[in-house]
C-alpha positions as CSV (number, residue, x, y, z in Angstrom):
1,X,51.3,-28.6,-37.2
2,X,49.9,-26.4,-34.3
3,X,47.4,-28.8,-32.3
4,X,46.5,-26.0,-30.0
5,X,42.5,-24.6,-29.7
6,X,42.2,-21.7,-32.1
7,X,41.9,-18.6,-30.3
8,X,38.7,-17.3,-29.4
9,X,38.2,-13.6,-28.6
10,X,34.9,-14.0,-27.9
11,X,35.5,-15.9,-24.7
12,X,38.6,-14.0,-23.1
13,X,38.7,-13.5,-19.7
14,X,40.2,-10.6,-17.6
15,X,41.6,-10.5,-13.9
16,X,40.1,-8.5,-11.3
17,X,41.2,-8.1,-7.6
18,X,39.5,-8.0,-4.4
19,X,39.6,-5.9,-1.7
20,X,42.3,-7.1,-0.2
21,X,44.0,-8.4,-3.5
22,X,42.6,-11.8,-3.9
23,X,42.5,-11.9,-8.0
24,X,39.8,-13.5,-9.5
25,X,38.9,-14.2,-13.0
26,X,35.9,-13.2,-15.1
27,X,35.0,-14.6,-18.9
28,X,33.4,-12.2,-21.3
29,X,30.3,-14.4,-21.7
30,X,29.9,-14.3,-18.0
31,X,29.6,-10.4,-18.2
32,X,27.4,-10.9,-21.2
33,X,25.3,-12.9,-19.7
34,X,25.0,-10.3,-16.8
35,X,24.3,-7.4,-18.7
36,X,22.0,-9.1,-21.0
37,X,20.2,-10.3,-17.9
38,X,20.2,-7.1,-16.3
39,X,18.7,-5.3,-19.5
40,X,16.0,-7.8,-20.1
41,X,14.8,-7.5,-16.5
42,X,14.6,-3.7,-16.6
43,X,12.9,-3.5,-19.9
44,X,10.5,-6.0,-18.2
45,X,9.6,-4.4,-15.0
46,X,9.8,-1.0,-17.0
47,X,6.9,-2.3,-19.0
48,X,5.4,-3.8,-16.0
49,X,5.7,-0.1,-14.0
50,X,3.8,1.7,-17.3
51,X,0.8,-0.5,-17.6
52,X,0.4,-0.4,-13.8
53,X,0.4,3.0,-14.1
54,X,-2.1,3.7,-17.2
55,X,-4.3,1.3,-15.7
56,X,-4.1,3.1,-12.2
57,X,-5.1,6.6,-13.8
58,X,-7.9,5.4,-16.2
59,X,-9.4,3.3,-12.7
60,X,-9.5,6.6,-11.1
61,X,-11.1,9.0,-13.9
62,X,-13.5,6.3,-15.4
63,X,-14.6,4.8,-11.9
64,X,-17.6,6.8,-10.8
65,X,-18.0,8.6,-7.3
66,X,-20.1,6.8,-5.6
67,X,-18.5,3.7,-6.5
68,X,-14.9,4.4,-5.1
69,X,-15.9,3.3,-1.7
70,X,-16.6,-0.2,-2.3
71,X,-14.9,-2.7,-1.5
72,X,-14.0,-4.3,-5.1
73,X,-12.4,-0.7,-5.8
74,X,-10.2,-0.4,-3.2
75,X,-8.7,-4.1,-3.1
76,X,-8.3,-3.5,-6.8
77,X,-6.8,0.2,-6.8
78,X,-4.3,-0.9,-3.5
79,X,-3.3,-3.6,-6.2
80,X,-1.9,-1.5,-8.5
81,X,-0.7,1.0,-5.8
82,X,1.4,-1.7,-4.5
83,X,2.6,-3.2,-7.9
84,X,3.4,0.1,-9.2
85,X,5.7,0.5,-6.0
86,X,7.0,-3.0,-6.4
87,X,8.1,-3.0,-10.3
88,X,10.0,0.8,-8.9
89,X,11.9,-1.4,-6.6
90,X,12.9,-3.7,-9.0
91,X,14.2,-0.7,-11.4
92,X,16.1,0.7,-8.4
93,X,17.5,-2.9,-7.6
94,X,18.6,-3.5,-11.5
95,X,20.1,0.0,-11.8
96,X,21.8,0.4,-8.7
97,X,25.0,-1.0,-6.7
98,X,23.7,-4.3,-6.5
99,X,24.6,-5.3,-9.9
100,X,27.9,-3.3,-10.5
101,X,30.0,-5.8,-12.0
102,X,32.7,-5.5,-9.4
103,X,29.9,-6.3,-6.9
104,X,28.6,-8.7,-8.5
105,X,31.5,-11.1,-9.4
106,X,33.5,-10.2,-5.9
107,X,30.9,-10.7,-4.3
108,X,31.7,-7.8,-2.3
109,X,28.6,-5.0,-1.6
110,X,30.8,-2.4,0.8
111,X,29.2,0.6,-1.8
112,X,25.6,-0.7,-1.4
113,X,23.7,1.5,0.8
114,X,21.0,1.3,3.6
115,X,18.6,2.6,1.0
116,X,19.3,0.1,-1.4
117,X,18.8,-2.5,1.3
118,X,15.9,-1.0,2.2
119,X,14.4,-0.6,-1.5
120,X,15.6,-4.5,-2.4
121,X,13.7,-5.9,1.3
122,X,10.2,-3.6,0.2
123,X,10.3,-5.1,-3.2
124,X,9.9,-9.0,-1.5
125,X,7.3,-7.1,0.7
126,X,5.0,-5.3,-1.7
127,X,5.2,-8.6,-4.4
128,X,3.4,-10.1,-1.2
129,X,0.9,-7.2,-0.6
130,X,0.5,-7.8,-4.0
131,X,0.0,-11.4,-4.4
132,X,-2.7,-10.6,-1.0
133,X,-4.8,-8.2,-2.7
134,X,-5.0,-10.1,-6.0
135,X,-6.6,-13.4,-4.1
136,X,-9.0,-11.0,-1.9
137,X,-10.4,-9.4,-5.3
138,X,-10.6,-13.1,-6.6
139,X,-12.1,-14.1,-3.8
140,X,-15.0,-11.4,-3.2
141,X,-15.4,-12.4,-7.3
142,X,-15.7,-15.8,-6.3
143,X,-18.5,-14.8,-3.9
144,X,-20.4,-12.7,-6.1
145,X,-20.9,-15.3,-9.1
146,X,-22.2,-18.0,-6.5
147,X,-24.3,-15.9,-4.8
148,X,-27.6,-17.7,-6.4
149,X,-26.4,-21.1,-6.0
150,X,-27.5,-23.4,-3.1
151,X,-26.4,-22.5,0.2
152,X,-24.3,-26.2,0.3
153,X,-22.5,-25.3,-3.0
154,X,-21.5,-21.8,-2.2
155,X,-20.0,-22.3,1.3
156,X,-18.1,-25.4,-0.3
157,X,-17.2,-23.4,-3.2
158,X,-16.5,-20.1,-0.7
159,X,-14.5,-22.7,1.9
160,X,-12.5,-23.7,-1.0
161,X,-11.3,-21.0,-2.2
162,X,-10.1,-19.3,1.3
163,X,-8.1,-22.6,1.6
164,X,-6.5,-22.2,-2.0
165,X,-5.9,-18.8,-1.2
166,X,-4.6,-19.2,2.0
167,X,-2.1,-22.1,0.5
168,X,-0.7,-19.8,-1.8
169,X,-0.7,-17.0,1.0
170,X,1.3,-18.5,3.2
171,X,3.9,-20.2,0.3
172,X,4.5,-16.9,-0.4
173,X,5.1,-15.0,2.8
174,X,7.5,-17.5,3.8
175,X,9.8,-16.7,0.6
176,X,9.2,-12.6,1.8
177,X,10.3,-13.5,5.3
178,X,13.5,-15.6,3.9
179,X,14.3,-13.2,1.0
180,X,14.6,-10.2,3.6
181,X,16.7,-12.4,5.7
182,X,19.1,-13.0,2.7
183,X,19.0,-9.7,1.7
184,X,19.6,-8.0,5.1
185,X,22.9,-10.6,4.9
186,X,23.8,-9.8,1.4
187,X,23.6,-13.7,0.6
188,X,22.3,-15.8,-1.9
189,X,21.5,-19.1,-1.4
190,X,20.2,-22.1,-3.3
191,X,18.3,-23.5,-0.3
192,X,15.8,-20.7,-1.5
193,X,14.8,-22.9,-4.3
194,X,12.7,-25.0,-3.1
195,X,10.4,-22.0,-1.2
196,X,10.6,-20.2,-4.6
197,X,8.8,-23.3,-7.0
198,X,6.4,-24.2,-4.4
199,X,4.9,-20.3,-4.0
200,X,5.3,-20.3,-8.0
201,X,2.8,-23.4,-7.9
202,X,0.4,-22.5,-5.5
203,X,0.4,-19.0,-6.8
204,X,-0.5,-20.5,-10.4
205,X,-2.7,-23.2,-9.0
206,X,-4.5,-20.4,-6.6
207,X,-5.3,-18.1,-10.2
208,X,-6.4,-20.9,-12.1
209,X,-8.7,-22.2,-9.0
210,X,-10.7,-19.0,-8.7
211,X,-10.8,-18.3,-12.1
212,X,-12.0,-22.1,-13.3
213,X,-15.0,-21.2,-11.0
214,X,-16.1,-18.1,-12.0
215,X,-15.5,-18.9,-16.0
216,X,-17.5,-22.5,-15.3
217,X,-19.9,-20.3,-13.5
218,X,-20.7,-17.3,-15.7
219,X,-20.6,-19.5,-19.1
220,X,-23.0,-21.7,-16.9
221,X,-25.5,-18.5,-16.8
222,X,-24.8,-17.6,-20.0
223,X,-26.0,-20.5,-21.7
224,X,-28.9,-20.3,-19.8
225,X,-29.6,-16.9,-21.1
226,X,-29.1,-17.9,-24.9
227,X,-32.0,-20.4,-23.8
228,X,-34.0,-17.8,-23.0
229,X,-33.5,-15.7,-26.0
230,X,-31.3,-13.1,-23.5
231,X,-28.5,-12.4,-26.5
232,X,-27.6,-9.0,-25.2
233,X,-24.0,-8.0,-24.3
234,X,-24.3,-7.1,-21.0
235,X,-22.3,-7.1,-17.5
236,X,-22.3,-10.7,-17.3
237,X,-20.9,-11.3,-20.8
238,X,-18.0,-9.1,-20.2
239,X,-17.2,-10.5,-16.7
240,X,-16.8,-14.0,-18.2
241,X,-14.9,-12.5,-21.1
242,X,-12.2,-10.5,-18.6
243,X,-12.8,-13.9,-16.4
244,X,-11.0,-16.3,-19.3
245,X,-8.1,-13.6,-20.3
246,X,-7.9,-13.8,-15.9
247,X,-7.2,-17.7,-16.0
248,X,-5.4,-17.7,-18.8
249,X,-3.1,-15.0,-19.4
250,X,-1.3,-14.8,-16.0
251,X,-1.3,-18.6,-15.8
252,X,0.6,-18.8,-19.4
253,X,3.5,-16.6,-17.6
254,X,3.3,-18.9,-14.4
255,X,3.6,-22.0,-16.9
256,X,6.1,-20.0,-19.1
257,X,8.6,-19.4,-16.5
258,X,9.0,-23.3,-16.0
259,X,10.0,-23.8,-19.7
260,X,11.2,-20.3,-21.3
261,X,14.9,-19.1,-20.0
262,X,13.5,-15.2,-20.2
263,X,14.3,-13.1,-17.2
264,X,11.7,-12.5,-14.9
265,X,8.8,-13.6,-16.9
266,X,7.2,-15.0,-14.5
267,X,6.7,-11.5,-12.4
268,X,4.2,-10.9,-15.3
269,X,1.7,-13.1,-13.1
270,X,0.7,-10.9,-11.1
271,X,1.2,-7.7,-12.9
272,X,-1.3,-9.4,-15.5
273,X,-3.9,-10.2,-12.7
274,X,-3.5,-7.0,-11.3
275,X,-4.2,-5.1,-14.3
276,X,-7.0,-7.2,-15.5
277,X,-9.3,-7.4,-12.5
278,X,-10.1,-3.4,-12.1
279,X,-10.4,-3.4,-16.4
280,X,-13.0,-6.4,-15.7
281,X,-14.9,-4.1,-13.7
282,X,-15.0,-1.1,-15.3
283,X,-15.8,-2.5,-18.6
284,X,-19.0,-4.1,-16.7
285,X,-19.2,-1.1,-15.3
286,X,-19.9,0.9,-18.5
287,X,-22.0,-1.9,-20.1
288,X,-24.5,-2.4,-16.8
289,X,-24.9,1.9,-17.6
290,X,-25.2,0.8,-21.3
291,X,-27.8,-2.4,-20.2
292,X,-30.1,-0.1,-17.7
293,X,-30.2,3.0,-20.4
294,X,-31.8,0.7,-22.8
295,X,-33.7,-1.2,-20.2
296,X,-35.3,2.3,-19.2
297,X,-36.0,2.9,-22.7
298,X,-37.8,0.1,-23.1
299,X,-39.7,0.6,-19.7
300,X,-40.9,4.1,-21.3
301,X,-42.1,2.5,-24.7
302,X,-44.4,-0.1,-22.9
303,X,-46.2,2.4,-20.3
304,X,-46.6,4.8,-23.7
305,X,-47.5,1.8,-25.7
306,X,-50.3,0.5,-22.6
307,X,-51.1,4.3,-22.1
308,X,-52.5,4.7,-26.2
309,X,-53.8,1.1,-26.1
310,X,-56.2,2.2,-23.1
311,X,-57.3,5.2,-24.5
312,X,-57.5,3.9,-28.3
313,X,-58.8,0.5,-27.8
314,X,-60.0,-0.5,-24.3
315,X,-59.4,-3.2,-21.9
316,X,-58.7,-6.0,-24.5
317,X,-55.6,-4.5,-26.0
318,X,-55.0,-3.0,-22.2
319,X,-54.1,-6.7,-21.5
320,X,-52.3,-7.3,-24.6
321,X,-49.7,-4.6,-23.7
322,X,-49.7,-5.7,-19.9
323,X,-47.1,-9.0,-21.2
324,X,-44.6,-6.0,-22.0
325,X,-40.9,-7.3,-20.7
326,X,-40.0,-6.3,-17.4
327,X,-36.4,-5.9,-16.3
328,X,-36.9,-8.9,-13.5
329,X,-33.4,-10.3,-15.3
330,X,-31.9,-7.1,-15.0
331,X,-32.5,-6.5,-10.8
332,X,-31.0,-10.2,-10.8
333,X,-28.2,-9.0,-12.4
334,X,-28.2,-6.1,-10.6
335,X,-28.1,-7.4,-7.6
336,X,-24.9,-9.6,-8.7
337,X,-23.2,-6.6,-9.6
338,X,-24.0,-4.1,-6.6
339,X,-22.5,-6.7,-4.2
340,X,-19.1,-6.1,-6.0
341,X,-19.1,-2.7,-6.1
342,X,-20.0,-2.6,-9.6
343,X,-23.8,-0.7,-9.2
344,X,-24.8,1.4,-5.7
345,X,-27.6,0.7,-3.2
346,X,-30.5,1.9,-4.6
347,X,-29.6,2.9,-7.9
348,X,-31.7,0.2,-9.6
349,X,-35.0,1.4,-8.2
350,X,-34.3,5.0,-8.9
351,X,-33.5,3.7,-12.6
352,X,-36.7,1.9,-12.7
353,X,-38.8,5.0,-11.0
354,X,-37.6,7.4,-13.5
């Protein structure tokens, strides 16, 4: 009887030689693995790269003029600036001579370029710019949503969350300064490893931080406006909405990359972040419009309903009409909103004036 292993075709492995005619051995299921690895990673960023970019364009038509000079808008358009630029350099770096599969398994990069050098060192860089923009825009968030609370409270809450931020900041521009370094050598090393899980961490605890806050804080005044009969969906409503899918969607790829094998899933962090903060805003955007047009419409009905009563009735029904609902509610909320960039200087009172 033949005791030897039954042949398996599906793990053959072929001889390659080096440049100076070392041979080495590779396994089909090694160059599987490659490939499949390579292809998941491109379809990812590719996907990455076209929501960055839809989300970019509809910023910049729907966003209004005199809004694109705050500060919310320009933290949040930079974002997707540089994650548009980042996801390209990972396209470049999983289609180029980096991952040729002589490269790759020699170990040998003499056919990889300065420009690939150069596009593989910006993509470390502009993940960080990224990463940088995403805590600022959570943190002027942050700011806005405690604006009414007690002065001890909000600079504890605001001290906080500069600390968090600056954690996660600095966890992260460590692993850009050390993955240049390696890339400029054309190493790869495991002592890496470490750098890598701890900025994953603080990058997942920094999200769920700032967005625990503003959630807590916003369902906080929302309750408080079902007590007072407030039912409307308005700007505040559709901040805390955009604020849970914040907390929980990019944190469920931070978590996900600990316990899924998928390439690259967790990059979808802070694509996710990216792309949600700026939709936030202009969806508040278009319901605060929405909220003032019928708050205008309602300011119109009560000086034509206290106009009639005066003429038609005298001063007793004068004072009926006088208990007419102001929008005192509204220039709170108002006020909320214009320090993000979400409503101008001055627009409320020429709303009201009209």
């Amino acid at each position: 009887m033949n005791s030897t292993t039954p042949f398996n075709p599906y793990e053959q492995s072929f001889t390659l030689l080096g440049a100076d005619g070392t041979p080495f051995n590779v396994t089909i299921p090694d160059l599987d693995s490659l490939l499949y690895y390579y292809t998941q990673s491109s379809i990812n960023f590719g996907a990455q790269l076209g929501a960055s970019i839809v989300l970019l364009i509809v910023l910049l038509l729907l966003t209004k003029r005199d809004k694109r000079t705050s500060a919310i808008f320009i933290i949040n358009a930079l974002a997707l600036v540089f994650n548009i630029i980042r996801t390209v350099m990972f396209c470049l770096y999983f289609t180029g001579p980096w991952v040729e599969t002589y490269a790759y398994f020699g170990q040998d990069y003499a056919r990889v370029h300065t420009r690939d050098y150069a596009e593989s060192v910006n993509s470390s860089v502009f993940t960080f710019l990224v990463l940088v923009c995403i805590d600022t825009s959570l943190c002027l968030q942050t700011r806005v949503v405690c604006i009414t609370l007690r002065s001890i409270y909000r600079i504890g809450i605001l001290t906080a969350s500069i600390l968090v931020a600056l954690v996660g900041i600095g966890f992260h521009f460590t692993l850009a300064v050390e993955n240049c370094i390696l890339i400029v050598d054309a190493k790869a090393e495991d002592s890496l490893n470490w750098i890598v899980s701890a900025s994953q961490i603080a990058n997942t605890i920094s999200i769920s931080f700032f967005c625990t806050v503003f959630t807590v804080k916003l369902g906080f005044a929302l309750r408080q406006r079902k007590k007072l009969g407030l039912v409307q969906f308005g700007p505040m409503q559709v901040l805390f909405i955009m604020g849970c899918q914040t907390l929980v969607i990019p944190v469920l790829f931070s978590v996900l990359q600990f316990c899924v094998s998928s390439p690259q899933i967790g990059s979808n962090t802070l694509t996710s972040a990216a792309i949600f903060l700026p939709l936030s805003s202009l969806w508040a955007s278009a319901s605060l419009d929405s909220h003032f047009a019928d708050s205008k419409a309602q300011h119109f009905s009560g000086k034509t309903i206290s106009s009639y009563a005066t003429k038609s009735s005298g001063p007793m029904e004068e004072r009926k009409t006088a208990n007419v609902p102001r929008h005192d509610n509204g220039h709170m909320m108002y006020r909320d909103l214009e320090a993000q960039g979400l409503a101008g200087t001055g627009d409320f009172v020429g709303k009201e004036q009209t």
